[in-house]
C-alpha positions in Angstrom: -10.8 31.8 -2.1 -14.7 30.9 -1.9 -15.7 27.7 -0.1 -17.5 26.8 -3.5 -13.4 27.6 -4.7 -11.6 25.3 -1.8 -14.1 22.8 -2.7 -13.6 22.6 -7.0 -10.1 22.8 -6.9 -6.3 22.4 -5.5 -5.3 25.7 -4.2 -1.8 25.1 -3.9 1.2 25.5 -6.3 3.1 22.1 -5.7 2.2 18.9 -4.2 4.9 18.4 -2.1 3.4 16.3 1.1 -0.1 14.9 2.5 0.7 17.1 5.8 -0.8 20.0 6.1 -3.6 19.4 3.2 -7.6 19.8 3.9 -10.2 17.0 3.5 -11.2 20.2 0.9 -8.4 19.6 -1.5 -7.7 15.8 -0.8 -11.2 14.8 -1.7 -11.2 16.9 -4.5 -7.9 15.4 -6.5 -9.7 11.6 -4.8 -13.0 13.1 -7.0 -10.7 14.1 -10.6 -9.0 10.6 -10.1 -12.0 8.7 -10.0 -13.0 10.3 -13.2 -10.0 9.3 -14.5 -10.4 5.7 -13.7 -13.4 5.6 -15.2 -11.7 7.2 -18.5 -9.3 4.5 -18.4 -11.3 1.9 -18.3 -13.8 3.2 -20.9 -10.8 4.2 -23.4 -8.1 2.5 -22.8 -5.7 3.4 -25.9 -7.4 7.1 -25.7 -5.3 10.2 -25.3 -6.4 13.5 -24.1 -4.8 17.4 -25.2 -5.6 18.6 -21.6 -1.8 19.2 -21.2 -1.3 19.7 -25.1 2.1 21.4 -25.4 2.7 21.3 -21.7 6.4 19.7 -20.2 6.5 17.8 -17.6 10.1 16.3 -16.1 10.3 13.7 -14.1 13.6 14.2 -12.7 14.5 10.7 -10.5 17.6 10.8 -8.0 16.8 7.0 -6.9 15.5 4.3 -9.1 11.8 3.7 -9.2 10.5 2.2 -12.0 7.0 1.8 -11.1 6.2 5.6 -10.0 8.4 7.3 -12.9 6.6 4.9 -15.6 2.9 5.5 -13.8 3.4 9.5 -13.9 5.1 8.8 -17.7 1.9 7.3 -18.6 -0.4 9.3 -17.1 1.3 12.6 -18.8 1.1 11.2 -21.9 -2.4 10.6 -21.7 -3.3 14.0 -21.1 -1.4 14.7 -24.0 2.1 16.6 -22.3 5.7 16.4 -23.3 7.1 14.2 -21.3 11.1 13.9 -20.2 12.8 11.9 -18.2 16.1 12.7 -16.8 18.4 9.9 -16.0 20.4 11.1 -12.5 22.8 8.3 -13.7 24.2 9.8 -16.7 23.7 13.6 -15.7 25.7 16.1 -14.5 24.1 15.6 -11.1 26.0 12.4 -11.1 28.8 14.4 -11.9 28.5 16.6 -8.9 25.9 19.0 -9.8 24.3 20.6 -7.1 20.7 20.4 -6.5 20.3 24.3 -6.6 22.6 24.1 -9.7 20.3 21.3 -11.2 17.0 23.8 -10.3 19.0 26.3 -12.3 19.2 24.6 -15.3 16.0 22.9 -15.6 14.5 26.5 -14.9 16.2 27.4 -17.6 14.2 24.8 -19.8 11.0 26.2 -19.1 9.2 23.2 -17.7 5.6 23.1 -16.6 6.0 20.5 -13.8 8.5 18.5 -12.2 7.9 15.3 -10.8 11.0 14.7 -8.1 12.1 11.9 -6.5 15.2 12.7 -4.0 17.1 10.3 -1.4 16.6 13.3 0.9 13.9 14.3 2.5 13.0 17.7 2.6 15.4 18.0 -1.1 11.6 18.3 -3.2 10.8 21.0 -0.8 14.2 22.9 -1.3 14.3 22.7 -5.5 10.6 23.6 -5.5 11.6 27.1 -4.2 14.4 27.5 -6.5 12.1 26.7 -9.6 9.6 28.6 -11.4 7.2 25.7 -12.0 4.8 23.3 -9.9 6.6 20.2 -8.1 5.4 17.1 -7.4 7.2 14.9 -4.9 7.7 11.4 -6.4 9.3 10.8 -2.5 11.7 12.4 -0.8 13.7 9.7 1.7 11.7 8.3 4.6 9.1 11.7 4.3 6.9 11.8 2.3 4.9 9.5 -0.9 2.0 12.0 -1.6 0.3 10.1 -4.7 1.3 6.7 -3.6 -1.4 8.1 -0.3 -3.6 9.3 -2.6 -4.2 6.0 -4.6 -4.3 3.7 -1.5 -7.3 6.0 -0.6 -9.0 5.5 -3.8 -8.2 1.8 -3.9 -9.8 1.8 0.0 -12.9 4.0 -1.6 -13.2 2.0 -4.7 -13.9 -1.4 -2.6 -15.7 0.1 0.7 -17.5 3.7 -0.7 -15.9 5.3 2.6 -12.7 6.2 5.0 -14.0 8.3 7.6 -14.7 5.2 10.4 -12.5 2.4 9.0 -10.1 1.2 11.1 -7.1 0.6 9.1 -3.4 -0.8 10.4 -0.1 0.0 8.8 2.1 -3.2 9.4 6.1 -3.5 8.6 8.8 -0.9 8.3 7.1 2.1 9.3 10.9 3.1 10.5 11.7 3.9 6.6 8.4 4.5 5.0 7.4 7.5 3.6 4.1 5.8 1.9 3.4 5.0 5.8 3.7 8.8 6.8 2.1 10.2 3.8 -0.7 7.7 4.4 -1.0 8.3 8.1 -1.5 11.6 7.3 -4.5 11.3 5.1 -6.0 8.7 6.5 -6.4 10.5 10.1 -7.3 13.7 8.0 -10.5 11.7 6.5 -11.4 10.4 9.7 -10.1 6.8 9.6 -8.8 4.9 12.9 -4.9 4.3 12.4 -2.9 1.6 13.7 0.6 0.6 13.4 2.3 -2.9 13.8 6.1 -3.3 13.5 8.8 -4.6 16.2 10.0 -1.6 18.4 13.1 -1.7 16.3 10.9 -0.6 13.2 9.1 2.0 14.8 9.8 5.7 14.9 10.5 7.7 17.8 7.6 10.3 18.3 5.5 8.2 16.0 1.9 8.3 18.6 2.2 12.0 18.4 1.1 11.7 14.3 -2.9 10.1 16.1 -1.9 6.6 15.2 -1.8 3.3 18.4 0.9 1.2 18.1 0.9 -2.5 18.3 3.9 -5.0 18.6 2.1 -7.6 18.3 0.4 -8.5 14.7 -2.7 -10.7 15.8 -3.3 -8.0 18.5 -2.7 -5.1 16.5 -5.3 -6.9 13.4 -8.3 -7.5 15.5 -11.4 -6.2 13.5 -9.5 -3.9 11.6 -10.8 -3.3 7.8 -8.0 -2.6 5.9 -4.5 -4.1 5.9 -1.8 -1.8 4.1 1.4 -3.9 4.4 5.1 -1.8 3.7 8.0 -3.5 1.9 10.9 -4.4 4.0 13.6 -1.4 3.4 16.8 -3.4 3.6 18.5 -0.5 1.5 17.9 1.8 3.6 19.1 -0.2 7.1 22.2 0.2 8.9 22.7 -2.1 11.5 20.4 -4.9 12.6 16.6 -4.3 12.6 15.1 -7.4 12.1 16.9 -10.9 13.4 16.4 -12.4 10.2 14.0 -12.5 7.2 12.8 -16.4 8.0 12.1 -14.8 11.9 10.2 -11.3 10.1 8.1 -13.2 8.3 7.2 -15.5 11.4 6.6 -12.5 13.5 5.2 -9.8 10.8 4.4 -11.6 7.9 0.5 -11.8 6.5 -0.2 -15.2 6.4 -3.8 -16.8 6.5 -3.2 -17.6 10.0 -3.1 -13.7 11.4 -5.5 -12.2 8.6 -8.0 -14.6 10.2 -7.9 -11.7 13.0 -9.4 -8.7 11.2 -12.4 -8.6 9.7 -14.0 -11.0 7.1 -14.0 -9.1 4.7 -10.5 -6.7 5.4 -8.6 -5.8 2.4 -5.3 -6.1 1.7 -2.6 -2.9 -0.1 0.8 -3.3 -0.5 2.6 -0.1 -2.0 5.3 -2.3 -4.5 7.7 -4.0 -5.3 6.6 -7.1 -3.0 9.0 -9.2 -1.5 6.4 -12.4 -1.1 7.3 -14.3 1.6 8.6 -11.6 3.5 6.3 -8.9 4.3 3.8 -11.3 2.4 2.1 -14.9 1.7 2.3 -15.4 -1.8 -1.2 -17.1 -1.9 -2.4 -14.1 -0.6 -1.1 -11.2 -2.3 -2.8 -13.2 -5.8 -6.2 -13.5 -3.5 -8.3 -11.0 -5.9 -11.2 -11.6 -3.2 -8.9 -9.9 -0.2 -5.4 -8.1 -2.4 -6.0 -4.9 -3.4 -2.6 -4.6 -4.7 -2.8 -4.9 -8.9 -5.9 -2.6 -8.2 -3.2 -0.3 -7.0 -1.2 0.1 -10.1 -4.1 1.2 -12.0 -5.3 3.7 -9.6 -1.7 5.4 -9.7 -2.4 6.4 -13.3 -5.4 8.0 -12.2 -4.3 9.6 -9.5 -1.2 10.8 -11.3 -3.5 12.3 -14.1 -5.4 14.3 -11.7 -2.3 16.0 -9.3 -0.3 16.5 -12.9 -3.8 18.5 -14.0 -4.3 19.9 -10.7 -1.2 21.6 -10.7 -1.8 23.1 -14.1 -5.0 24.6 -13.5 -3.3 26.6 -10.3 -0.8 27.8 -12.4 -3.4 28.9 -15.2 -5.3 30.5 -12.4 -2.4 32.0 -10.7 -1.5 33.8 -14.3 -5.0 35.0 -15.1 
């Protein structure tokens, strides 16, 4: 492939992590999803036929109604068939095997999948069973490709840059798979990565990903320039973490009191669902002046236009 090639589109047949990707093909699907936030906003009941007669499957093992609806949405506006495949009342609930379950949708001709799994490394496994491009919706603590994606187009939207920023990753970096997938794209585009948690919350190995580690929240702020707090993963917790939600919030909370540490003007992400008062001031996260997070929401739709049309034009290519 030319340079002019790496540079104009995604060269890859799935999206299945952050790791691993060049600054090449991450700042070209950042380039198609600003178009597409501009499209949104210019024509918001508009629908395109880029993925006219094209079927999509978002095929979800765990219950996230954010991420399904955003890539929902974002396929319809491009104009595909989208399905959506409750794990509840399938025969995967039933004891279906995954390689079983690639079987079956092969057999259903699909275009893309969009996967969410428990396990990580599961995306990984039924993308090599399938005929089709995959997408991983998140796969257990490793990896949240798009949710990355549209906290870097949220950071470029309000500051016109990464490369330089200093930018800290505070909470349950233990569980997170938006943290890795973010960490991973942020050190890609040059950013300087911190991360702030309690040693309990922090991943063995962790320093060897090009991130500095802070206990200590007011320490670990200090003239930073963007804040990306993670939700507390209770769900996903056996044994005792945290001493107590009242002493979290004490310790790792964002209040008014520890923002005052970065920068003036640092601005605040939060991946969703919030717990406010917990990982979060409320008065904060509805601060429009330093919260990111609506902004968030929208760019997901964006972002999810441009990896589902991404992935199309590789296959197109790959079958000229």
């Amino acid at each position: 492939m030319t340079e002019d090639e790496l540079i104009n589109s995604y060269p890859h047949k799935h999206l299945l992590g952050i790791e691993g990707l060049l600054p090449t093909s991450i700042n070209f699907l950042l380039k198609s999803s600003n178009n597409y936030v501009d499209y949104l906003n210019n024509k918001k009941n508009g629908k395109l036929d880029i993925l006219k007669n094209k079927i999509c499957i978002n095929l979800f093992f765990e219950n996230s109604t954010r991420t399904r609806t955003s890539f929902e949405l974002a396929g319809k506006k491009l104009g595909a068939d989208m399905l959506n495949i409750s794990v509840g009342t399938s025969s995967i609930k039933k004891g279906e095997t995954l390689i079983d379950t690639a079987m079956t949708l092969n057999a259903m001709q699909p275009d893309i999948l969009v996967v969410r799994h428990h396990d990580a490394g599961a995306v990984k496994l039924l993308s090599e069973k399938v005929n089709c491009g995959v997408i991983n919706a998140g796969d257990g603590p490793h990896e949240h490709p798009t949710q990355a994606l549209l906290d870097a187009l949220t950071i470029l939207k309000r500051k016109k840059k990464i490369s330089g920023l200093k930018i800290a990753i505070c909470g349950d970096i233990m569980h997170s798979r938006v943290a890795r997938s973010n960490i991973h794209l942020l050190n890609t585009l040059g950013a300087e990565v911190r991360v702030i948690a309690p040693a309990t919350l922090i991943p063995k190995g962790i320093e060897s990903l090009g991130v500095n580690i802070f206990y200590d929240m007011k320490s670990g702020l200090k003239d930073v320039d963007i804040i990306i707090m993670l939700r507390l993963q209770l769900e996903r917790m056996s044994g005792s973490f945290v001493p107590s939600i009242r002493e979290y919030f004490r310790f790792y909370g964002l209040d008014r009191e520890k923002l005052n540490f970065a920068n003036p003007d640092a601005l605040i992400l939060h991946p969703g669902p919030m717990n406010r008062g917990v990982e979060i001031d409320s008065e904060l996260a509805d601060d429009i002046d330093r919260s990111a997070i609506f902004e968030q929401v929208q760019m997901g739709v964006a972002v999810r236009m441009a990896c589902l049309k991404a992935i199309i034009d590789h296959k197109l290519k790959a079958n000229d």
